[in-house]
C-alpha positions as CSV (number, residue, x, y, z in Angstrom):
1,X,71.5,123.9,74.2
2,X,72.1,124.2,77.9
3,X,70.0,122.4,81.4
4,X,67.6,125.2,81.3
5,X,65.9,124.1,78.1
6,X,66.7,120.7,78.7
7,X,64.9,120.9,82.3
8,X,62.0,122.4,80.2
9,X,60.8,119.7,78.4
10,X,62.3,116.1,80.3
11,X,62.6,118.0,83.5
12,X,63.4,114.2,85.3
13,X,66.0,113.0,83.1
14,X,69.3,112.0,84.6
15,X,71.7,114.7,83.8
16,X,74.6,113.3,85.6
17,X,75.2,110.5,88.2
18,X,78.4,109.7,90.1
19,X,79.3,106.2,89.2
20,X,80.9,105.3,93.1
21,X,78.3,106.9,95.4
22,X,75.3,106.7,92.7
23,X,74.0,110.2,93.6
24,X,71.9,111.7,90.4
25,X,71.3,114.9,89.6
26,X,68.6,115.4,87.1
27,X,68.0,118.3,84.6
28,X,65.3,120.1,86.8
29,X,67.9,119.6,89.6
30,X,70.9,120.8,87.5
31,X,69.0,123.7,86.2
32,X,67.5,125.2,89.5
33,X,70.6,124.7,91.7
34,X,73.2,126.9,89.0
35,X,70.1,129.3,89.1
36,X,70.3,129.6,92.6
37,X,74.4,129.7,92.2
38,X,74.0,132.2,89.6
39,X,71.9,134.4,91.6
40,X,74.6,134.2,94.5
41,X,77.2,135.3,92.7
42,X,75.8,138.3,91.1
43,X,74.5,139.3,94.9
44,X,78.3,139.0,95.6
45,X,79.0,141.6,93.1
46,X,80.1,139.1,90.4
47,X,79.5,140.3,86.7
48,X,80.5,139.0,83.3
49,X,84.0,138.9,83.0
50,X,84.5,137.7,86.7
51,X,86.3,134.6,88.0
52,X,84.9,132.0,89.7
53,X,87.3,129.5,91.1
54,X,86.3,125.4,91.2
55,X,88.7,123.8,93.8
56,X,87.1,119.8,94.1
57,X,87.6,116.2,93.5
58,X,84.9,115.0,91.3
59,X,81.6,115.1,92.8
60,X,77.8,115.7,92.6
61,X,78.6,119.6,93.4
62,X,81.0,119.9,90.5
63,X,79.3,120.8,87.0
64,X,76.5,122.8,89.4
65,X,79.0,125.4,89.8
66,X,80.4,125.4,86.3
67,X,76.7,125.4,84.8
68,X,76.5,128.2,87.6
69,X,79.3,130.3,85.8
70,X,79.0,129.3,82.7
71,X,75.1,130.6,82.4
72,X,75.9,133.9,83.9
73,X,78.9,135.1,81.3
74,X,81.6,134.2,83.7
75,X,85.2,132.9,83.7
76,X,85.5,129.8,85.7
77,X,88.5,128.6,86.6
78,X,89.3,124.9,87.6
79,X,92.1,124.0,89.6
80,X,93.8,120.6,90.0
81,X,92.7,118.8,93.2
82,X,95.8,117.5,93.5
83,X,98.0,121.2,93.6
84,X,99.3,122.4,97.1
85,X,98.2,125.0,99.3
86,X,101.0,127.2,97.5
87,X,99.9,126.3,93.9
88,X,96.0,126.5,94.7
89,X,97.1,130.0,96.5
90,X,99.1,131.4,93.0
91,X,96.6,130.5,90.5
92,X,93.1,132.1,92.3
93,X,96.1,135.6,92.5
94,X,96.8,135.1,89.2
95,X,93.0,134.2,87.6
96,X,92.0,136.7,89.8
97,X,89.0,134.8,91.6
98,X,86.7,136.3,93.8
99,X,84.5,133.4,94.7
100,X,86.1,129.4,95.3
101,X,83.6,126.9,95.7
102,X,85.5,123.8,97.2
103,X,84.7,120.9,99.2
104,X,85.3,119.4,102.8
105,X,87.9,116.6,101.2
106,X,90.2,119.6,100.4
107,X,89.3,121.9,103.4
108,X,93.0,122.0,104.6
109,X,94.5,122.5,101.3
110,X,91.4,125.4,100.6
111,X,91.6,126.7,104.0
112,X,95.4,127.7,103.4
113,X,95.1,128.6,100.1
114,X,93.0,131.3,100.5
115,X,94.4,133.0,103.6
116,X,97.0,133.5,100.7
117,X,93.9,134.6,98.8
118,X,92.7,137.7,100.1
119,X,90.9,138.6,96.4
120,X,88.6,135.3,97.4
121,X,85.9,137.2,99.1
122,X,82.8,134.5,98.5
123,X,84.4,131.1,99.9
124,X,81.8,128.3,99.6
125,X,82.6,124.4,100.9
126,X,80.0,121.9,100.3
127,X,79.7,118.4,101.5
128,X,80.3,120.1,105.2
129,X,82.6,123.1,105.9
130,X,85.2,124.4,108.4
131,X,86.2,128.0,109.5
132,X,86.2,131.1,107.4
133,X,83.7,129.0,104.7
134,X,80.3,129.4,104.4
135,X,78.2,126.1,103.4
136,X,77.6,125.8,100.2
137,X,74.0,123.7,100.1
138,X,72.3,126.3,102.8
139,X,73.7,129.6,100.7
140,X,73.0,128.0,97.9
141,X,69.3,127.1,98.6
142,X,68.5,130.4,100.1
143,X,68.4,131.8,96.5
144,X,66.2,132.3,93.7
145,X,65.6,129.1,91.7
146,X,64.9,130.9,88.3
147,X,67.0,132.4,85.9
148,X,69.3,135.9,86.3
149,X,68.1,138.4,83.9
150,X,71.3,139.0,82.6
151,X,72.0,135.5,81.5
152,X,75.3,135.4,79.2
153,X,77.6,132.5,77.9
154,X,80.1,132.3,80.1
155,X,84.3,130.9,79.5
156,X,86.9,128.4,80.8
157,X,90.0,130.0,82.4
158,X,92.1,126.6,82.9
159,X,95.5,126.3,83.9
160,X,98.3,124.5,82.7
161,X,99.7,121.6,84.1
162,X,102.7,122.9,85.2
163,X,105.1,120.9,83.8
164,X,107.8,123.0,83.2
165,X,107.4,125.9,85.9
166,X,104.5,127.3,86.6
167,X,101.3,127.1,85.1
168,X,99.5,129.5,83.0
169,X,96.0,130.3,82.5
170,X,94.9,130.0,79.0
171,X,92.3,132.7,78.5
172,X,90.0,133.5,75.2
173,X,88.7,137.2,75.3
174,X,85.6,138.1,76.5
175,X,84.2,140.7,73.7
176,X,80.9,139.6,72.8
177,X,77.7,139.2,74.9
178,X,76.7,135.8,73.7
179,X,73.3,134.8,73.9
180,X,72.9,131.9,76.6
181,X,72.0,128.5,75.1
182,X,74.4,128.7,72.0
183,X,76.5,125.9,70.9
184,X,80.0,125.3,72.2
185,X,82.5,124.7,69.2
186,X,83.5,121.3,71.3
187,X,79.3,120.4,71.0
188,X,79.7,121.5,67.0
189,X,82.3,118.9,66.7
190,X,80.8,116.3,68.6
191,X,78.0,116.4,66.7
192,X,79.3,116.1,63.7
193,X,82.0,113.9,64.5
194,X,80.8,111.6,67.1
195,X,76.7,111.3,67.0
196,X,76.5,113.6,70.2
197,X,72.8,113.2,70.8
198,X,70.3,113.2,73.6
199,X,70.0,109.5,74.0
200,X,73.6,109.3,74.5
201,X,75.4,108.4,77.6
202,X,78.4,109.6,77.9
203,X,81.1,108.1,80.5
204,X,83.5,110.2,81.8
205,X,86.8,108.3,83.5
206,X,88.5,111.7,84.3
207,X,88.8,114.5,86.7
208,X,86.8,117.6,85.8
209,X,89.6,120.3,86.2
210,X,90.8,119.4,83.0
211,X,89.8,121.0,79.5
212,X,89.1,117.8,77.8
213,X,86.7,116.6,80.1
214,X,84.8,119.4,81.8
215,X,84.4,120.5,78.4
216,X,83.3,117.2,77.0
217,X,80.6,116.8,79.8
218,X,79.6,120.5,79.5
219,X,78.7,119.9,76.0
220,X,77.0,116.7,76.5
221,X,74.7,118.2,79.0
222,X,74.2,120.7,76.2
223,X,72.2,118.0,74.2
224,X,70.3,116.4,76.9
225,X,72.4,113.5,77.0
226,X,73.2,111.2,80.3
227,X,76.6,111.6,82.4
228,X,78.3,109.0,84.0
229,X,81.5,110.8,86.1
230,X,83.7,108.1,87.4
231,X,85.4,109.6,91.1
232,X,88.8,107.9,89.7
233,X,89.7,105.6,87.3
234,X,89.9,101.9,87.2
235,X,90.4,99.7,84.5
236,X,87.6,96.8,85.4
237,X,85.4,99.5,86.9
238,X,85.6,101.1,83.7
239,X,84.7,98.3,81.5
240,X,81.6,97.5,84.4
241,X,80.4,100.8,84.0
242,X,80.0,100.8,80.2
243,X,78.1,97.6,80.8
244,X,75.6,98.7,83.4
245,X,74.9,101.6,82.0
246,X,75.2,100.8,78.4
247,X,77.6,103.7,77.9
248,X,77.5,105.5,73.9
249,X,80.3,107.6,74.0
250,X,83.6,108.0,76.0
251,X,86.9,110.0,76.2
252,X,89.7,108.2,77.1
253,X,93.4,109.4,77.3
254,X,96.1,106.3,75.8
255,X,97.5,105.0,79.7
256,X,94.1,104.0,80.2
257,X,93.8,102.1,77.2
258,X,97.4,100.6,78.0
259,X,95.8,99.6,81.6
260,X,93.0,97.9,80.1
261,X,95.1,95.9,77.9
262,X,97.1,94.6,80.8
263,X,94.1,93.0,82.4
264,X,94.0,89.1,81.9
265,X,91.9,88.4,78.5
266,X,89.4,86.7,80.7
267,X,88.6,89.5,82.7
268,X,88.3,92.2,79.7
269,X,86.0,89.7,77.7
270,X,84.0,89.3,80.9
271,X,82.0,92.7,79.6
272,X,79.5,93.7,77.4
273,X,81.2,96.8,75.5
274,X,79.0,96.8,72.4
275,X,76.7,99.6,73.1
276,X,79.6,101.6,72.7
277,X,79.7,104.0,69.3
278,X,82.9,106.5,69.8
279,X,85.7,106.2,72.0
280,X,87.6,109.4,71.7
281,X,91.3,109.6,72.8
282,X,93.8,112.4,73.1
283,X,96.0,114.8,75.4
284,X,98.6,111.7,74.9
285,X,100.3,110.1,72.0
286,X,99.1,106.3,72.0
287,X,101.5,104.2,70.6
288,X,100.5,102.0,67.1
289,X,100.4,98.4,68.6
290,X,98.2,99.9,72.0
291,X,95.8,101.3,69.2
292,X,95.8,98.2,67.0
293,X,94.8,96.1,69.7
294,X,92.4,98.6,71.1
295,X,90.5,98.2,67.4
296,X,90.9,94.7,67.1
297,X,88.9,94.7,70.6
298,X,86.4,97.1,69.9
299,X,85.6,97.6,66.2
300,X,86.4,101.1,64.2
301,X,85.2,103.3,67.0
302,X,88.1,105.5,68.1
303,X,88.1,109.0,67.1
304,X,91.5,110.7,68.0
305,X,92.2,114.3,67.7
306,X,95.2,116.6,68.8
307,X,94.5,120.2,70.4
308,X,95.1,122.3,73.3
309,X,93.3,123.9,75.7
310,X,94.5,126.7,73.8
311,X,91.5,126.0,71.6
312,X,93.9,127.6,68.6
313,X,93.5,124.6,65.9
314,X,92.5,121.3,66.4
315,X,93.3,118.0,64.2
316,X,91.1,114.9,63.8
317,X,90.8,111.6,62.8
318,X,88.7,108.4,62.8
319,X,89.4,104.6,62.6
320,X,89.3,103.9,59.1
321,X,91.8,107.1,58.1
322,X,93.6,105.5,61.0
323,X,94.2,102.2,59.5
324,X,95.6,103.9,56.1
325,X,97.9,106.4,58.3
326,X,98.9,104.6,61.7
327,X,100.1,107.2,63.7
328,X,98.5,110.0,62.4
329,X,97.1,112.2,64.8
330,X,94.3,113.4,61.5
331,X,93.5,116.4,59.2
332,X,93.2,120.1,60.0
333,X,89.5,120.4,60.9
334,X,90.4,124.1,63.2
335,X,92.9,126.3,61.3
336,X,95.5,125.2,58.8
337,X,98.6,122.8,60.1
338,X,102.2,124.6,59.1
339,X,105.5,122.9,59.8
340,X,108.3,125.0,60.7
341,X,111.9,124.6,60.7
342,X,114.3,126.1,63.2
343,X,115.1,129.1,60.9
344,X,111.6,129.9,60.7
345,X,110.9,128.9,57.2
346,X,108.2,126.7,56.3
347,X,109.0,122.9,55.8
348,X,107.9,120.2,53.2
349,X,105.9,117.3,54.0
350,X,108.1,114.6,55.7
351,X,110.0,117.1,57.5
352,X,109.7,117.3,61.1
353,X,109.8,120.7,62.9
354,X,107.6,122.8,65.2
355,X,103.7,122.3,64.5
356,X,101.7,126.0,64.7
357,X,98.3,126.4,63.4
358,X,96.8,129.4,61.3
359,X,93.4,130.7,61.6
360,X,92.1,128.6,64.6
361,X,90.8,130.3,67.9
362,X,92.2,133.5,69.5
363,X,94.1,132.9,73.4
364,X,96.8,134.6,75.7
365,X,98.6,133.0,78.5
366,X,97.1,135.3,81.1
367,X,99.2,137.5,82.7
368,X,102.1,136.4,80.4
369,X,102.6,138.7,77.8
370,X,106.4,137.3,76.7
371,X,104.7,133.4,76.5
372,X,102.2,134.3,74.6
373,X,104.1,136.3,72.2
374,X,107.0,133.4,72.2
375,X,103.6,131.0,71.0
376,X,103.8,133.4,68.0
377,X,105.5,133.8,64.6
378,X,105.6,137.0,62.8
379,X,102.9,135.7,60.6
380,X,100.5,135.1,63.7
381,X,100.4,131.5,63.5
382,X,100.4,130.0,66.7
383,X,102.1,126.3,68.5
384,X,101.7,124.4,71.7
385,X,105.2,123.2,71.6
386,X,104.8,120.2,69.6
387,X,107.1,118.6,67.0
388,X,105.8,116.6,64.1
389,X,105.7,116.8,60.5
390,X,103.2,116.4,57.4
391,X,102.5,113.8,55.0
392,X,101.4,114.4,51.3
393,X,97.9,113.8,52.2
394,X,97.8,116.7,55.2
395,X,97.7,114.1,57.7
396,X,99.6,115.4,61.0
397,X,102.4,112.9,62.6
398,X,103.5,114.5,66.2
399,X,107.4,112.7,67.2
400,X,107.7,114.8,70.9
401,X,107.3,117.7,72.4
402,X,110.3,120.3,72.0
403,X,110.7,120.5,75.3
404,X,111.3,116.7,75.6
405,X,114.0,116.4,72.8
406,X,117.4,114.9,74.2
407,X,120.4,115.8,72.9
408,X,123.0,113.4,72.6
409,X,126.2,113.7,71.3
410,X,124.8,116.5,68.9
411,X,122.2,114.2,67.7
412,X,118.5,115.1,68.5
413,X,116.7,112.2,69.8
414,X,113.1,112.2,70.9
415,X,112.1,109.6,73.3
416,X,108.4,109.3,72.4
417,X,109.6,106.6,70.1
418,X,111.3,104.4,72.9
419,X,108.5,105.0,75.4
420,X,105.8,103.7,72.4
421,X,108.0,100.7,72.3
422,X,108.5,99.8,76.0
423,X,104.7,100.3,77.4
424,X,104.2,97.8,74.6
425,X,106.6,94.9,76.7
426,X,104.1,92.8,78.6
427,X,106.6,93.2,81.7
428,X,106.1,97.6,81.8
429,X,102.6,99.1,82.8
430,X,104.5,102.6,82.0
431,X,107.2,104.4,81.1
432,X,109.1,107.5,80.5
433,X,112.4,108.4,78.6
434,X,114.5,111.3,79.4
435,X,117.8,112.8,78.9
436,X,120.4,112.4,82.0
437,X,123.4,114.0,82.3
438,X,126.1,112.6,80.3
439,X,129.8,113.9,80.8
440,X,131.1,113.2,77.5
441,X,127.7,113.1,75.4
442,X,125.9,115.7,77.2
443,X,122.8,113.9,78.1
444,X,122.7,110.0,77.5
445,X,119.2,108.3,77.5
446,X,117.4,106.6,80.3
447,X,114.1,104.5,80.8
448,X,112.3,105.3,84.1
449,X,109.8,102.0,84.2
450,X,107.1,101.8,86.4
451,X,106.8,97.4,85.9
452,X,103.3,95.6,86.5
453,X,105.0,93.4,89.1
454,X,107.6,95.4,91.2
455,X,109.2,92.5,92.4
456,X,111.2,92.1,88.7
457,X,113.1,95.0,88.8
458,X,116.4,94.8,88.6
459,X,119.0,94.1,86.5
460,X,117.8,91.3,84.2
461,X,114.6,93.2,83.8
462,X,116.8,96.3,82.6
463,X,118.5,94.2,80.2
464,X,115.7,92.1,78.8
465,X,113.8,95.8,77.9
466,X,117.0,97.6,76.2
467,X,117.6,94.5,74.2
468,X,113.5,94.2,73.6
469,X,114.0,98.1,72.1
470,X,117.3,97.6,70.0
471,X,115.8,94.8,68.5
472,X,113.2,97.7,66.9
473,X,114.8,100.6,66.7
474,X,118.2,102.2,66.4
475,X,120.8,102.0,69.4
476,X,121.4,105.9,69.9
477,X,117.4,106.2,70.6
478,X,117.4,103.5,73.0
479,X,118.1,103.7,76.8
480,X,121.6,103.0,78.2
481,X,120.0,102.5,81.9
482,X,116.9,101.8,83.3
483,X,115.6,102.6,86.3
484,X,112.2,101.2,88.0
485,X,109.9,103.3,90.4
486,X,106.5,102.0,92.0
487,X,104.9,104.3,90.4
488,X,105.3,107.2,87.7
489,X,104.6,110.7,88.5
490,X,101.2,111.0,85.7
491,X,98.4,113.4,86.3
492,X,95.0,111.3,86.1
493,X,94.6,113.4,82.6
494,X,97.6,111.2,81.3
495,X,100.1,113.8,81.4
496,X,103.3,113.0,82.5
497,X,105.3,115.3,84.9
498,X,108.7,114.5,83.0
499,X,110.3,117.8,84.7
500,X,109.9,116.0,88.2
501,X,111.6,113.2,86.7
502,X,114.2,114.8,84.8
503,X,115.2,117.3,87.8
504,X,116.4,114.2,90.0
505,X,119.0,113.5,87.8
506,X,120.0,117.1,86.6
507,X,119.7,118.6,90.3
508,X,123.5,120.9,90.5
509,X,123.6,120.6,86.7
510,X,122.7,123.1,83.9
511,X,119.9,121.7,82.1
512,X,121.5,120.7,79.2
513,X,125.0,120.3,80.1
514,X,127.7,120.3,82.7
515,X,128.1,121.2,86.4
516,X,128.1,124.8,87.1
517,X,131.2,126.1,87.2
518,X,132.6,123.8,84.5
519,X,133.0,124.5,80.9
């Protein structure tokens, strides 16, 4: 259940290999080099409980130092390799790191950070280094290759995304000395849910600083399996690499499905994506026609599920419970699902209101006592911010996120519904819908479109998508304007930053309503 024992018996099986550069790491490799991490970090005065910092585009170096962490009962934190010096410098403050293992592609951003930093006493670079970081192959290979006698499950600390403000670390308590080599709930559930086995391979298309999948990877590495970590994501590349590699398992988040689709039929029908047995997707909502077509394509092999990294409740489903309830995000497998209105009370299945879950994981927002009591209700149940409602079945439908709702005229509109519609138009690669200030209305709706050819923006384009989405759905939930960018401003994860959007058009504006100084 973790490289050590793996490295025991098929000590020269491929643990992980970088699908652009084609370095492998194999369990014997994997196993001796977080020894040797492991060891540094206690000689640094590192003990369970400690932070541990992960700074890096993906690369060969990467799930060394969370394997490092992980097997000596430490927090690891890993931070977006896209965050500036000034966010890098908050969140290792805030986690409270004492060791950053980076890389030379983010020296300058690193090298700022943590003169900001001064908690960061162990600062390791690898793939070369610059001033004020010591190399990380040479320290590293200067250690012991076997195990620390204290070896302990160790814990994610991982940020929010910081859409709204800044992010939070999401942080399960330490209490209990856990014996290293026991299963991960994410390994439990992808066992039982998607055939997680050692013969798998497992292709992951995403960056490793986010919960989804570092944890995903982790706990194939748990079983023996094979890793395949793409550097960045590309649609063809994608489809090649489940190919040549005869790729079992995957975790996709919905844009990439959406990017697939728009390639020419030709070119997606050009591969061989048979040998694939579960394609799991989340972290996104995927619009009903992207996922019809994604199951016409491949067979009934998506698995979707809806969590956080809170790790407080989780949903899931599968393709057939799909097909009889499109749009369903699943069942309560973690915790129970509980719908609540804006007066608190409990609502009926049908009704939409806030989603919380009861009797799932235990977390805090670190360092942010008022969050994570606002997370609450009285009864303890907990919510990530999501809207949706139940059926009669128990099957979860999610329309927005709260924070996302527009209100119009006194008339709550949530735009997932128009953006589900639009990415669907063969014209739009993506899309997002937002309130804009409205003088009379308080916000009015607009479409920010990123097209698949640039060069048809403009207004015939505008007008040919708002009629495309009245002819589906009601006028007050479709966009008055549209507006077209060269590109949309979506973490590789599949979030959208919708706040950097929004604040464009609400800059000398109250959020939801008029110019200061006005009533």
């Amino acid at each position: 259940m973790y490289p050590g024992a793996i490295a025991a018996t098929t000590p020269d099986k491929p643990a992980y290999l970088l699908a652009g550069s084609g370095e492998t790491v194999t369990y014997a490799e994997l196993d001796r080099r977080s020894n040797q991490l492991a060891h540094l970090f206690r000689r640094r005065g590192l003990e369970r409980g400690d932070v541990v910092a992960i700074f890096m585009e993906n690369n060969a170096r990467y799930l060394e130092a969370t394997w490092a962490a992980q097997r000596s009962g430490l927090y690891y934190t890993a931070i977006s390799s896209r965050l500036t010096p000034g966010e890098v410098a908050y969140i290792l403050g805030d986690c409270g790191a004492q060791a950053l293992v980076t890389s030379r592609a983010k020296a300058e951003v690193a090298a700022e950070a943590v003169a900001r930093a001064p908690g960061v006493h162990t600062r390791l670079m690898c793939d070369g280094t610059v001033e004020g970081f010591e190399p990380y192959e040479a320290v590293r290979d200067a250690e012991d290759t076997g195990p620390i006698a204290d070896e302990s499950e160790g814990l994610d600390l991982l940020y929010s995304s910081g859409t709204t403000g800044r992010p939070k670390g999401v942080k399960v308590p330490m209490r209990d000395v856990v014996p290293i080599g026991t299963p991960s709930g994410v390994y439990t559930l992808s066992t039982a849910l998607y055939g997680l086995r050692a013969d798998s391979v497992y292709l992951s298309p995403a960056p490793l600083y986010h919960a989804a999948p570092l944890r995903f990877t982790m706990s194939w590495l748990r079983a023996g399996a094979t890793v395949v970590v793409m550097e960045s994501f590309d649609p063809v590349e994608y489809l090649r690499l489940v190919e040549r590699h005869r790729a079992t398992h995957s975790q996709v988040v919905p844009t990439m499905f959406v990017r697939m689709l728009k390639l020419d039929r030709e070119v997606r029908e050009a591969f061989d994506v048979s040998s694939l047995e579960a394609v799991v997707h989340a972290a996104a909502p995927c619009p009903i026609p992207v996922k019809e077509q994604m199951i016409e394509w491949w067979g009934p092999i998506l698995h979707e599920y809806y969590a956080g990294t809170e790790g407080n409740g989780l949903t899931a489903i599968d393709t057939p419970q799909w097909l009889e309830h499109k749009g369903s995000v699943g069942r309560a497998l973690v915790g129970t699902v509980h719908i609540v209105g804006e007066d608190g009370e409990e609502l009926p299945p049908g009704e939409a209101g806030t989603v919380y879950f009861e009797g799932g994981g235990e977390f805090e927002y670190h360092n942010d006592p008022d969050k994570t009591a606002a997370s609450r209700t009285a009864e303890g149940w907990s919510t990530l911010g999501d809207i949706g409602y139940l059926d009669e079945e128990g099957y979860l439908y999610l329309t927005d996120r709260k924070a996302f709702m527009i209100i119009s005229g006194g008339v709550n509109i949530y735009p997932q519904e128009a953006e589900n519609l639009l990415v669907t138009h063969p014209k739009v690669l993506d899309v997002a819908v937002i309130g804009v200030p409205n003088d009379e209305m308080g916000e009015e709706v607009k479409a920010v479109v990123q097209p698949v050819d640039l060069a048809e923006a403009g207004p015939d384009l505008e007008r040919e998508l708002i009629e495309f989405c009245r002819a589906s759905l009601a006028a007050y939930k479709c966009p008055r304007s549209v507006d077209f960018e060269a590109e949309l401003p979506r973490h590789p994860t599949g979030k959208l930053y919708k706040r950097l959007l929004r604040d464009r058009y609400w800059a000398g504006r109250d959020e939801r309503g008029s110019a200061p100084g006005t009533v």
